[in-house]
C-alpha positions as CSV (number, residue, x, y, z in Angstrom):
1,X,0.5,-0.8,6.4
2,X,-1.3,2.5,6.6
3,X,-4.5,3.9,7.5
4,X,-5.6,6.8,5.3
5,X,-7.5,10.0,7.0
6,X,-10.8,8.7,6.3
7,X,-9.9,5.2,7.9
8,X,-12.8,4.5,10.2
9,X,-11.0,3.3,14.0
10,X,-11.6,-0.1,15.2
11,X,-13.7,1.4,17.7
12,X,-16.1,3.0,15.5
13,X,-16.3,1.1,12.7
14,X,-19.6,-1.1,12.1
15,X,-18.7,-3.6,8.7
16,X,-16.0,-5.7,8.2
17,X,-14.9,-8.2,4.6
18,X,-14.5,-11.7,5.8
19,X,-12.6,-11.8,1.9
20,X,-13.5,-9.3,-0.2
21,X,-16.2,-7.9,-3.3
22,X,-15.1,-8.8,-6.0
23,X,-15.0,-6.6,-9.3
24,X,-17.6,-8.6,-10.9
25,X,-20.0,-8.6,-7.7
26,X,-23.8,-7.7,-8.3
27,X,-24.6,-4.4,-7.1
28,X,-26.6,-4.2,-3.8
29,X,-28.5,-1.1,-3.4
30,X,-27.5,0.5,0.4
31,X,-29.7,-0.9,2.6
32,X,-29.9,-4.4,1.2
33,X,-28.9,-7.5,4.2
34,X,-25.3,-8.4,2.5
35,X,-24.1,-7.2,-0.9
36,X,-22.5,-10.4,-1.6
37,X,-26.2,-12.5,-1.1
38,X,-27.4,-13.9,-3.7
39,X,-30.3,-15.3,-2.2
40,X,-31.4,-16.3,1.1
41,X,-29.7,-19.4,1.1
42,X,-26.4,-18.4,-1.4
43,X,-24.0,-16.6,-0.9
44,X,-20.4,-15.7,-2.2
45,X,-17.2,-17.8,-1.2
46,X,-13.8,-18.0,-2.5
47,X,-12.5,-21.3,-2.9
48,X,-8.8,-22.2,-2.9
49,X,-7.4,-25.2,-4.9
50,X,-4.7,-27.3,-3.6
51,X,-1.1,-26.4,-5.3
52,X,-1.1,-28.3,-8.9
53,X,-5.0,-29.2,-8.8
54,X,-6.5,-27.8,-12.4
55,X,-9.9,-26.1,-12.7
56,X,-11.7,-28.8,-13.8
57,X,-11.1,-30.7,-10.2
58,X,-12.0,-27.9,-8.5
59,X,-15.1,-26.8,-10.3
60,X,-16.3,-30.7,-10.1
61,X,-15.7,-30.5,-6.2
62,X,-17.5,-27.0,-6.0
63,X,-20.3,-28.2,-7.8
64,X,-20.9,-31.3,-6.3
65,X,-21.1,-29.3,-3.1
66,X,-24.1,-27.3,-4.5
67,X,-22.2,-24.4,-5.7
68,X,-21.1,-22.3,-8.9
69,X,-18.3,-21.3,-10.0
70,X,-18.5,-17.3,-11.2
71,X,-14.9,-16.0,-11.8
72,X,-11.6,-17.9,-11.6
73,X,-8.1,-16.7,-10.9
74,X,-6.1,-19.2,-13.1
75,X,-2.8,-17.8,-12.0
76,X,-3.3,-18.2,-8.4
77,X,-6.0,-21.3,-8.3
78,X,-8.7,-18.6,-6.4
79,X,-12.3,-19.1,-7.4
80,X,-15.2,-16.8,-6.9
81,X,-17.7,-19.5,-6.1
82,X,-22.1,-18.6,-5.3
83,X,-23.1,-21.3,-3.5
84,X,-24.4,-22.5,0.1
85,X,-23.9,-20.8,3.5
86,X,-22.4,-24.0,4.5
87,X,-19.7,-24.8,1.4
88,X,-16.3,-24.6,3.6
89,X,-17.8,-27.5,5.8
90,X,-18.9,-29.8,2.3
91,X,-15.4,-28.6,1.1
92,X,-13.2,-29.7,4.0
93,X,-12.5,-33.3,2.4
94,X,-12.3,-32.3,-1.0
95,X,-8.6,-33.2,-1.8
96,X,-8.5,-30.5,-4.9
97,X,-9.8,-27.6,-2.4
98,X,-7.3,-26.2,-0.1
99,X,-9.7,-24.0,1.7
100,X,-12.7,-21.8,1.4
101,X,-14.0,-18.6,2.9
102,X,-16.8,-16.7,3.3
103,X,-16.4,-13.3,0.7
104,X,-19.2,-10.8,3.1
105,X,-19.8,-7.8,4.9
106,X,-20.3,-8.9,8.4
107,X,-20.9,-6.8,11.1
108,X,-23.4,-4.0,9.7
109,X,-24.7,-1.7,11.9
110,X,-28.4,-0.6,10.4
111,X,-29.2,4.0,11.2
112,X,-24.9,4.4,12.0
113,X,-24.1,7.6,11.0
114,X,-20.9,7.5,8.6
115,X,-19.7,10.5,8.7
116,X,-19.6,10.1,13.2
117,X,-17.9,7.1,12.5
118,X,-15.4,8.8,10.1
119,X,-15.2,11.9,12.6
120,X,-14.1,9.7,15.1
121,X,-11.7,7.6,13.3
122,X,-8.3,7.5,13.6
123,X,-5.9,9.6,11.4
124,X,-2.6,7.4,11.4
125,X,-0.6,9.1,9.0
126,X,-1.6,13.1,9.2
127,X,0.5,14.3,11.7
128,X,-1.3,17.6,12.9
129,X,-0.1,20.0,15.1
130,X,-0.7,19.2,19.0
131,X,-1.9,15.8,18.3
132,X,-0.8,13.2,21.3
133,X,1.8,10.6,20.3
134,X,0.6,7.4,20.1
135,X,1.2,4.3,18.4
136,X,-0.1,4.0,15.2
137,X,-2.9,1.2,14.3
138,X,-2.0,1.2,10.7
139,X,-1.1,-0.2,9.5
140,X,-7.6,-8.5,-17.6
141,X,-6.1,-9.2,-20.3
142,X,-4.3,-6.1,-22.3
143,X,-4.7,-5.9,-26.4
144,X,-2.4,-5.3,-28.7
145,X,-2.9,-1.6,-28.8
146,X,-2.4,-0.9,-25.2
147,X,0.9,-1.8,-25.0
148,X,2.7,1.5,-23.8
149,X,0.3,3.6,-24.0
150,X,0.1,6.7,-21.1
151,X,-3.1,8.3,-20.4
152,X,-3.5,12.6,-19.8
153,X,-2.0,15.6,-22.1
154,X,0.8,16.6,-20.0
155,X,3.7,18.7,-20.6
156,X,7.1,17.8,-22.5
157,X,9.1,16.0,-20.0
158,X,12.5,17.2,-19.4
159,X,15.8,15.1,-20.3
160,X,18.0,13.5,-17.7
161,X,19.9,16.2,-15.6
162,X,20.1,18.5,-12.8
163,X,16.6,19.3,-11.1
164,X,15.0,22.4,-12.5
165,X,15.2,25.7,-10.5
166,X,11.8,26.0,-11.5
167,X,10.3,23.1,-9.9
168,X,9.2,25.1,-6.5
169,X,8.4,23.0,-4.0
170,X,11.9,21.2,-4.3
171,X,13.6,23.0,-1.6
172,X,11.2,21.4,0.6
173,X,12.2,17.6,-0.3
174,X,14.7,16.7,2.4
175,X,13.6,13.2,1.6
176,X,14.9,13.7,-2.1
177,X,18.2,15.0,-0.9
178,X,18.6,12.3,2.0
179,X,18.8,9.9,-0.7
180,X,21.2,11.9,-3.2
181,X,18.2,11.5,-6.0
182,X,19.0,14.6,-7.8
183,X,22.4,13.5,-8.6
184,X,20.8,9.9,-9.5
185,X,18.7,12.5,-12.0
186,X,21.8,13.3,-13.9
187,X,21.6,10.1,-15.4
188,X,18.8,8.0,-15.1
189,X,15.1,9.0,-14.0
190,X,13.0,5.7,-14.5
191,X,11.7,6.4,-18.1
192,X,10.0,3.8,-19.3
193,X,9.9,1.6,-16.0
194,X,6.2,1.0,-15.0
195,X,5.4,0.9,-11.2
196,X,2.3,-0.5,-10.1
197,X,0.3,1.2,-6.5
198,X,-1.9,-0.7,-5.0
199,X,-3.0,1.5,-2.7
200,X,-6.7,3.5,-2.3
201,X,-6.3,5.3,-5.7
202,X,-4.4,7.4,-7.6
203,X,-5.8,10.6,-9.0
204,X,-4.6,10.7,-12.5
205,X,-5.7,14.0,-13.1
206,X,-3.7,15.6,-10.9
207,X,-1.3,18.3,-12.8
208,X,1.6,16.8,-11.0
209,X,0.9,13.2,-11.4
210,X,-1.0,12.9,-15.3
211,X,2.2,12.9,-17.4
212,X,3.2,9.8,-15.9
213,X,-0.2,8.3,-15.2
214,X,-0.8,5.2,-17.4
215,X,-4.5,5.4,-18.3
216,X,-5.0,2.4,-20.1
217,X,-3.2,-0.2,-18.1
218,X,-4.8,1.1,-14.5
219,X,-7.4,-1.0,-12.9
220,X,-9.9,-0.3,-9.7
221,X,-9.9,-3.9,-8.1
222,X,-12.5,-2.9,-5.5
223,X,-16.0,-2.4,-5.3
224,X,-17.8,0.7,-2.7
225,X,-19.5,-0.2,0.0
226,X,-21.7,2.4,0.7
227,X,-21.9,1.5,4.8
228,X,-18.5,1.3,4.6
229,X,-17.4,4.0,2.5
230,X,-20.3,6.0,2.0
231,X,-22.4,6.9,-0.6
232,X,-21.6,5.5,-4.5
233,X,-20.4,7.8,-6.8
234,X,-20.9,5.7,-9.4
235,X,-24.6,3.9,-10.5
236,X,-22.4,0.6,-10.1
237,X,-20.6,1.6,-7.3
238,X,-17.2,1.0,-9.3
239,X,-14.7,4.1,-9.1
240,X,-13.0,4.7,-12.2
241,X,-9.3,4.3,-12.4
242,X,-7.9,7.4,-12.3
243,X,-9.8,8.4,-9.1
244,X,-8.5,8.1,-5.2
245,X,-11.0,9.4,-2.4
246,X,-8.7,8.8,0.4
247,X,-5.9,10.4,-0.8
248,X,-3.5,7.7,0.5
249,X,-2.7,6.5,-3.1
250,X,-1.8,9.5,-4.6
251,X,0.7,10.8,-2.2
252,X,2.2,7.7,-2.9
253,X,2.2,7.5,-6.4
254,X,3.6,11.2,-6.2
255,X,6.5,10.9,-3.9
256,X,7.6,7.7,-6.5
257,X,6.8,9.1,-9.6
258,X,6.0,13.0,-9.8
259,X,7.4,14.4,-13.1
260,X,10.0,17.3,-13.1
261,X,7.6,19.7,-14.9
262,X,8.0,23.5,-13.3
263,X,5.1,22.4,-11.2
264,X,5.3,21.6,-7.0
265,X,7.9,18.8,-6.5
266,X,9.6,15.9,-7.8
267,X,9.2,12.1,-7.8
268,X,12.2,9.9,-6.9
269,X,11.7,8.2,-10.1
270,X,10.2,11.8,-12.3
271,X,10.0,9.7,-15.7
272,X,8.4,6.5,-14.4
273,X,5.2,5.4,-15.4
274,X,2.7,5.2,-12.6
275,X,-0.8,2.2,-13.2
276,X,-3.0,2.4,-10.9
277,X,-3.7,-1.0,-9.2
278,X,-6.5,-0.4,-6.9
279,X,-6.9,-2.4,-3.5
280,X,-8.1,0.2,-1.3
281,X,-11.7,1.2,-0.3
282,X,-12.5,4.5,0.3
283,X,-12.9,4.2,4.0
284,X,-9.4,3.0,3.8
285,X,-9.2,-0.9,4.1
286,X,-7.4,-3.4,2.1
287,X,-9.3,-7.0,2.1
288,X,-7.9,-10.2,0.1
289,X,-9.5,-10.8,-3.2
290,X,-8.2,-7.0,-4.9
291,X,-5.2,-7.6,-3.5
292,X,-4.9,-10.9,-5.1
293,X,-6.0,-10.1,-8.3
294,X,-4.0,-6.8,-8.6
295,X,-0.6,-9.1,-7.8
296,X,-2.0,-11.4,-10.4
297,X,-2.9,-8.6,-13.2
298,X,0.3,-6.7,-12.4
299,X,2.7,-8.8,-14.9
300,X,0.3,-9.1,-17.7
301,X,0.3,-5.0,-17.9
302,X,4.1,-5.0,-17.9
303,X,4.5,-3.7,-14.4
304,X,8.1,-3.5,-13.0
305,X,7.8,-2.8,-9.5
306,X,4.6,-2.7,-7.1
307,X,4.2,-0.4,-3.7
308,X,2.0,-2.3,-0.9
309,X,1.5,0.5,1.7
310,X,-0.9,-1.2,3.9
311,X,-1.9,-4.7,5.6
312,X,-4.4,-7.0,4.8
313,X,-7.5,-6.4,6.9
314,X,-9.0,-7.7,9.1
315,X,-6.2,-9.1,10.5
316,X,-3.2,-7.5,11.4
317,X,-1.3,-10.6,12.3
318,X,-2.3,-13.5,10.0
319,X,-1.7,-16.8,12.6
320,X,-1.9,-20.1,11.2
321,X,-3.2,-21.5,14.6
322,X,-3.1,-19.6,17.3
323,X,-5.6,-20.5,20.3
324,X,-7.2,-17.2,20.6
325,X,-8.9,-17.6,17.6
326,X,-11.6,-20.0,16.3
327,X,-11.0,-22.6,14.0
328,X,-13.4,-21.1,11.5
329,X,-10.8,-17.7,12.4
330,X,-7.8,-20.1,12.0
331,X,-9.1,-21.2,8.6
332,X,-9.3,-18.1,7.3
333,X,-6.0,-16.9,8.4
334,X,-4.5,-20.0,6.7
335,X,-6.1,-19.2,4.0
336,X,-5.1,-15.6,3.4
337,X,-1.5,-16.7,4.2
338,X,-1.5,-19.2,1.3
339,X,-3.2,-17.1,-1.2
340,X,-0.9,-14.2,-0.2
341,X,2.1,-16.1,-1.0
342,X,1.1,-17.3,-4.2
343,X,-0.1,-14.1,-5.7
344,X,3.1,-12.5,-4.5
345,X,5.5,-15.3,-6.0
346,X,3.5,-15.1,-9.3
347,X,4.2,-11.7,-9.7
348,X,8.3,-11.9,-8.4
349,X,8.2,-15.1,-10.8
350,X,7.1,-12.8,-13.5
351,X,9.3,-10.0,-13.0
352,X,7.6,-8.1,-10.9
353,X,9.6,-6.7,-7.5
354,X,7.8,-6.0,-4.8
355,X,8.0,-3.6,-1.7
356,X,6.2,-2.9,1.1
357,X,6.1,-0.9,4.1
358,X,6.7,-2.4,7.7
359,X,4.4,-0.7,9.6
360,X,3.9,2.6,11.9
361,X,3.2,0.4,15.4
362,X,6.9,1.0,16.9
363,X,7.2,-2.7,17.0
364,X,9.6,-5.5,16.7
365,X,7.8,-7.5,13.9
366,X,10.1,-10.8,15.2
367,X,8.6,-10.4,18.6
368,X,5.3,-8.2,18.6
369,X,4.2,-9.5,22.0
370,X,0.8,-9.1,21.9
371,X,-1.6,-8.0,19.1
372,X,-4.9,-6.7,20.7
373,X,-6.3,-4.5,17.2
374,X,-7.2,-7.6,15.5
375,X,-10.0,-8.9,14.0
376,X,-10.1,-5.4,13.0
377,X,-14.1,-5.9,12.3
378,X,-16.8,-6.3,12.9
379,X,-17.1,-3.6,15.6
380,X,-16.0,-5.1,19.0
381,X,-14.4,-8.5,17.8
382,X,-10.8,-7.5,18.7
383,X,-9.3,-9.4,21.8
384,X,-5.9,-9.8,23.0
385,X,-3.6,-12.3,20.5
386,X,0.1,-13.8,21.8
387,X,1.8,-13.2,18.6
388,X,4.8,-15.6,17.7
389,X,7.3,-15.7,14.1
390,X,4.2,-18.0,12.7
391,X,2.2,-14.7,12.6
392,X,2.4,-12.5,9.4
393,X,1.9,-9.5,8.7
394,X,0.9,-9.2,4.6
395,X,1.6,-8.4,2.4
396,X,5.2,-7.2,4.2
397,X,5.8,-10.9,5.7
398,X,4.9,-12.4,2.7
399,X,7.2,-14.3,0.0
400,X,9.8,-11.8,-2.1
401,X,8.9,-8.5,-0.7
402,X,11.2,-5.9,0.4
403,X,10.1,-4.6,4.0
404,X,11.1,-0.9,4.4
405,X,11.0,1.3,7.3
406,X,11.6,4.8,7.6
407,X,13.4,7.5,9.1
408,X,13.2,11.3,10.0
409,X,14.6,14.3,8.5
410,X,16.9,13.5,11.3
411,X,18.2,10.0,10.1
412,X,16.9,8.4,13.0
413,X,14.5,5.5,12.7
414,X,11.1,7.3,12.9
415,X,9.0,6.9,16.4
416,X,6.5,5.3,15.0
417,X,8.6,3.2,12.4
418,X,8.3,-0.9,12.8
419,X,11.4,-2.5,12.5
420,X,13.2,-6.1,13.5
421,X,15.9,-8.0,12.1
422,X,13.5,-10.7,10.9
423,X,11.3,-8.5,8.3
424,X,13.5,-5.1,7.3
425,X,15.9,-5.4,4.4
426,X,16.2,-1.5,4.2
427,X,15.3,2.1,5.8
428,X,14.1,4.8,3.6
429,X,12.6,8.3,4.5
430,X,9.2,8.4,5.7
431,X,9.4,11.6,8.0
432,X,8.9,12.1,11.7
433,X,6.8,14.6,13.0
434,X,8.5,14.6,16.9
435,X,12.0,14.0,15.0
436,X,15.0,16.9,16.6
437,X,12.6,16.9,20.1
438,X,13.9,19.9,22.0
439,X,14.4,21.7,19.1
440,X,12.8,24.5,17.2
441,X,12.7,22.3,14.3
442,X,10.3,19.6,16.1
443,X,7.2,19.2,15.7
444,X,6.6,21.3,12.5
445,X,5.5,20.0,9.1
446,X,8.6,20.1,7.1
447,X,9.2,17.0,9.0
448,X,6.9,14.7,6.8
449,X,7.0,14.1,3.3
450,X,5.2,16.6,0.9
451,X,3.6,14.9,-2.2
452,X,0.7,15.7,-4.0
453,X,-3.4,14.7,-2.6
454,X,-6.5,15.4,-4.7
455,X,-8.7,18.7,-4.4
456,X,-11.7,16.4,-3.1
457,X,-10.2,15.0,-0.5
458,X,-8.7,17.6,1.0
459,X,-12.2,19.6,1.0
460,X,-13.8,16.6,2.7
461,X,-11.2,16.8,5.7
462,X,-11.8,20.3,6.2
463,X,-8.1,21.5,4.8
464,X,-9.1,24.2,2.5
465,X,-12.2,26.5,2.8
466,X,-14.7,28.1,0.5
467,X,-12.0,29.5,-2.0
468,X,-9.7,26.6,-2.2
469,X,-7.3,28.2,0.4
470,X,-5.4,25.5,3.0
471,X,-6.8,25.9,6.4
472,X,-3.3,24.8,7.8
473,X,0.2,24.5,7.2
474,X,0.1,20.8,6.3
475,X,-1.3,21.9,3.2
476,X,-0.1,23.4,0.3
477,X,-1.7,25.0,-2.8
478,X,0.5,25.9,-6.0
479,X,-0.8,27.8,-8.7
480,X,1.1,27.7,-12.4
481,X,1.0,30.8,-14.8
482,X,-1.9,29.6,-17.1
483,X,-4.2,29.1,-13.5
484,X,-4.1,25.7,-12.8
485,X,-4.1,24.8,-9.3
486,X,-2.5,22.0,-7.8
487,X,-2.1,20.7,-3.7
488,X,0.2,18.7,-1.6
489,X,-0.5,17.4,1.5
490,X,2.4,16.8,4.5
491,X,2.3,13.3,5.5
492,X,4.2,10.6,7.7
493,X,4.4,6.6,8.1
494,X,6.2,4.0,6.6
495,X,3.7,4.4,3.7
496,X,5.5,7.2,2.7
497,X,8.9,5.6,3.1
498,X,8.0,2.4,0.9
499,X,7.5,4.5,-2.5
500,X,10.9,6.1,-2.2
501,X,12.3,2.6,-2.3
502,X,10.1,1.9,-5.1
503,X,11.1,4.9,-6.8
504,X,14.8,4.0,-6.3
505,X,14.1,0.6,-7.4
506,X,12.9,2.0,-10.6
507,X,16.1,4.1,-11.2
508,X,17.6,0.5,-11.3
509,X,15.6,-0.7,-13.5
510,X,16.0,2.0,-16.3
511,X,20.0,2.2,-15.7
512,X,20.6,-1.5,-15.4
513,X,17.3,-3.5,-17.0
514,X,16.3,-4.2,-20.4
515,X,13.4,-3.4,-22.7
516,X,10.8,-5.8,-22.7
517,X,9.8,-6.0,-26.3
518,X,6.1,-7.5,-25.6
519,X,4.7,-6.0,-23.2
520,X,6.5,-2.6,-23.0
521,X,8.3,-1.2,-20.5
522,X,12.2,-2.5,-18.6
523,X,12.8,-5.7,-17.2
524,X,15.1,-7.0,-14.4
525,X,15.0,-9.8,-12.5
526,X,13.4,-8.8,-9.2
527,X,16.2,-10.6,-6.8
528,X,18.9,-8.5,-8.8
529,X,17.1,-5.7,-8.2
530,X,16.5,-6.1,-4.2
531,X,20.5,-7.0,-4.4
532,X,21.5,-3.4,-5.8
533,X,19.1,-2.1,-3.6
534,X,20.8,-3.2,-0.7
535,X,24.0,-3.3,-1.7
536,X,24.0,0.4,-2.3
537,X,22.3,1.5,1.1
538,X,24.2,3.8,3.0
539,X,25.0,1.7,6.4
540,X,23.6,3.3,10.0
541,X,24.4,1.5,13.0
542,X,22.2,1.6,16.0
543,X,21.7,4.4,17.7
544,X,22.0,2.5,21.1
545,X,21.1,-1.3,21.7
546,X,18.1,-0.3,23.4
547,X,17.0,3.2,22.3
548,X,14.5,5.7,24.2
549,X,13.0,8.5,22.1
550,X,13.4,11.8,23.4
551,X,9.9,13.3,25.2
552,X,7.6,10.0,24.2
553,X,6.6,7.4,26.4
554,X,8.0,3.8,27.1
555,X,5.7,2.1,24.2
556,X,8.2,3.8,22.0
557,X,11.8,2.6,23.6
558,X,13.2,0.3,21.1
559,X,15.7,-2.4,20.5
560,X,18.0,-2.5,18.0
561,X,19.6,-6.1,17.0
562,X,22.2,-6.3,14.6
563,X,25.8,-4.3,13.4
564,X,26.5,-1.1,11.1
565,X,26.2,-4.2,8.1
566,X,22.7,-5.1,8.8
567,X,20.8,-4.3,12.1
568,X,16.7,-3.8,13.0
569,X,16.1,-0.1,12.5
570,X,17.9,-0.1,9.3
571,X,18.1,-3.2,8.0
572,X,21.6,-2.9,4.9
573,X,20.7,0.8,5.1
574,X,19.0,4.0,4.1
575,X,18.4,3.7,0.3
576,X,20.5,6.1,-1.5
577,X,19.7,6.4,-5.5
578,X,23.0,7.9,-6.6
579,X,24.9,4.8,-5.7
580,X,22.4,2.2,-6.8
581,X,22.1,3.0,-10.4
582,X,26.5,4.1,-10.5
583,X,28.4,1.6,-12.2
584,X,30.1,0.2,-9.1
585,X,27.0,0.9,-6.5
586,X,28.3,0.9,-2.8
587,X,27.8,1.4,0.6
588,X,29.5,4.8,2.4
């Protein structure tokens, strides 16, 4: 539920998705009124059947209404409709349509200056030095003869055993050790298993992410929007696949999946394949319809296990019918609740397991109190929310999904860690930049989680200069033999601590699953999975019932619920690989 670097503040930021744009959108030069117009008096929608109803119903209903069906999502019953400005209101007694919502940019602010906005944003998850603590805001159908394939050259892959001396940049994974992964590596490292990011990216070109980087099988879901994300790179606006310009994606898709090749560090899972599910946009947020249709595509490539390191925007708290909003507002956030659910049940209902991070707010997600960040946009619409257990946050609150938190070098739930009885099945590392406060060791980088970020962003942010150098000790540039240069990039959040439990759950899967003979890959059923998960955590009792971090403010002071068995800040424990993929996993 994260925020990359580039992630323009709610302050600052001037366009919001009332949906999302869909793959398959026309292309709106920058400049045009709305990108999702097509005309003065269409526009784009997407239309929700009821549960059961088949297309034909749906499409009669949309059409009598005046509108067109473009794209369907068969799985989910989500259809892509250009019709009238007015089609939820002809909708609302259609008994085959569940709901409809606008799919537009709202909120566009004509001369803004981008790059001010992005100067001025937030940067949730980069934890630089003498920064003030605060609470974070973060939060197609495959042929034949792509089954299995892995895109990029890469080097031989080593054989199951004890990490390489020649890996460098090991010594710095505390995170790797808190979970005893290198003796997990002795036998099992996730070959074959196939774990899906949806996330902003992932660089697939990276020299310590392309031997694992499925090629064929990764998909962008979104489309740039240049007031939002700035200029298009692309003639269509459409990244390619193996691209991430926030950087988010890949730091992800490295700390799960990294290979151990004599290069920087290693991934929790080092054999795993890694397909790129796109959801992000380059500015950072995550709206509906990518997220939808990567949790619908994710099972028809063979994926075993999906990351979800972020929320859906614009609302941070999706409440069914809470009085602050509108009903129009309401609507939507029915809506998004509904479609949620069923994209994430297809995909556990297909094999897929599913994890997701809780969130870097220091909140109890059973009692949040009040939310006053959403709507996230348009610029200026937030207002103060009561939130109550009918309020979810998604994808983490939503059906079948693992909600992880994280903890510090330290072991202690991280500061800025979400946590509550009600949403956390286990804790994970995710790194704490204030963890040992008093000590020499606070407050230093070595207490986040290095994993690998892309050349491009980096140089954007101002973290290398002119020769490719890091301008600070966040930052770190490896070189191999032959020349190549690769960087990593020291980050925090429970974004980071999701993919280790994703990485672990893909150990399971290679020691425990089985081959799946048509599509390629392992598979295990998802519940079986999230059971040896858990059952193999390493139990932490609260630190104290009510908790006060050292040096921070009260906004941090926490309350743990629960026993040493299952409590709030850790949920059945902090993941440990070793035991889950032993013969006779168990708790210490």
């Amino acid at each position: 539920m994260s925020r990359t670097p580039k992630r323009l503040g709610a302050a600052v930021a001037a366009i919001a998705l009332a949906g999302s744009l869909s793959a398959a959108q026309p292309t709106v030069a920058a400049g045009d009124a709305s990108p999702s117009t097509t005309s003065e008096e269409t526009r784009r929608h997407l239309v929700l059947g009821t549960e059961g109803a088949n297309t034909e119903s749906v499409t009669a209903a949309v059409e009598a209404a005046g509108g067109e069906v473009a794209e369907v999502n068969e799985a989910i019953g989500l259809y892509t409709v250009n019709g009238p400005a007015d089609l939820a209101q002809r909708l609302e007694a259609a008994p085959s349509v569940y709901g409809t919502i606008a799919d537009r940019v709202i909120g566009y602010t004509p001369g803004a200056d981008l790059q001010e906005r992005m100067d001025a944003a937030d940067e949730v998850e980069r934890a630089q030095a003498e920064r003030p603590a605060h609470p974070a805001t973060d939060r197609s159908t495959i042929g034949p003869d792509q089954k299995g394939k892995k895109g990029g050259q890469g080097r031989d892959k080593n054989h199951p055993g004890p990490l390489p001396a020649d890996d460098p940049l090991s010594d710095r994974q505390w995170n790797l050790d808190m979970i005893d992964a290198p003796e997990a590596h002795r036998t099992t490292t996730g070959e074959g298993v196939r774990v899906g990011v949806l996330d902003t990216g992932i660089d697939g070109n990276h020299p310590d992410i392309r031997d694992n980087f499925n090629a064929e099988l990764s998909r962008n879901f979104t489309t740039d929007v240049p007031e939002l994300d700035g200029p298009c790179e692309e003639a269509d606006c459409k990244d390619a696949a193996d691209v991430d310009e926030g950087g988010h994606g890949t730091h992800v898709a490295s700390t799960i999946a990294s290979p151990r090749n004599g290069l920087g560090m290693v991934g929790v899972a080092p054999d795993a394949e890694l397909v790129n599910l796109r959801t992000g946009q380059d500015s950072g947020y995550f709206f509906l319809a990518a997220t939808l249709d990567a949790l619908t595509y994710a099972p028809e490539a063979g994926v075993d296990v999906v990351n979800m390191s972020y929320y859906i925007d614009p609302w941070a708290f999706n409440c069914p019918s809470n009085p602050a909003d509108s009903p129009e507002e309401q609507a939507e956030q029915r809506f998004t609740i509904e479609a949620t659910n069923r994209a994430l049940n297809h995909a556990h209902d297909h094999g897929v397991t599913l994890v997701g991070s809780l969130g870097n707010s220091a909140l109890d997600l059973g009692d949040p109190g009040i939310d006053s960040s959403s709507p996230g946009l348009p610029e200026g619409s937030e207002r103060d929310r009561l939130i109550d257990s009918s309020c979810l946050d998604l994808p983490v609150q939503g059906d079948g999904v693992i909600g992880v938190s994280a903890v510090g070098p330290s072991g202690l739930k991280s500061y800025y860690s979400n946590y509550g009885v009600s949403e956390i099945s286990v804790a994970a590392p995710g790194g704490a930049y204030r963890d040992f406060e008093g000590d020499e060791m606070s407050q230093g980088p070595e207490n986040l989680v290095l994993a690998a970020a892309p050349k491009g962003v980096l140089e954007e942010a101002g973290d290398l200069d002119e020769n490719g150098m890091p301008t600070n000790d966040f930052v770190v540039r490896e070189e191999t033999p032959d020349g190549e240069v690769a960087y990593y990039q020291y980050m925090q959040g429970t974004s980071m601590a999701s993919p280790h439990a994703a990485g672990v759950a893909a150990l399971i899967i290679d020691a425990k699953g089985q081959p799946d003979n048509t599509l390629g890959g392992k598979r295990m059923q998802p519940d079986r999975v999230q059971s040896l998960l858990e059952r193999s955590a390493h139990e932490r009792a609260c630190d104290a019932p009510v908790f006060a971090y050292p040096g921070l403010p009260d906004a941090y002071t926490a309350t743990c619920e629960g026993d040493e068995q299952f409590n709030g800040f850790y949920g059945h424990g902090i993941i440990n690989a070793q035991s889950a993929v032993s013969k006779t996993p168990h708790k210490r």
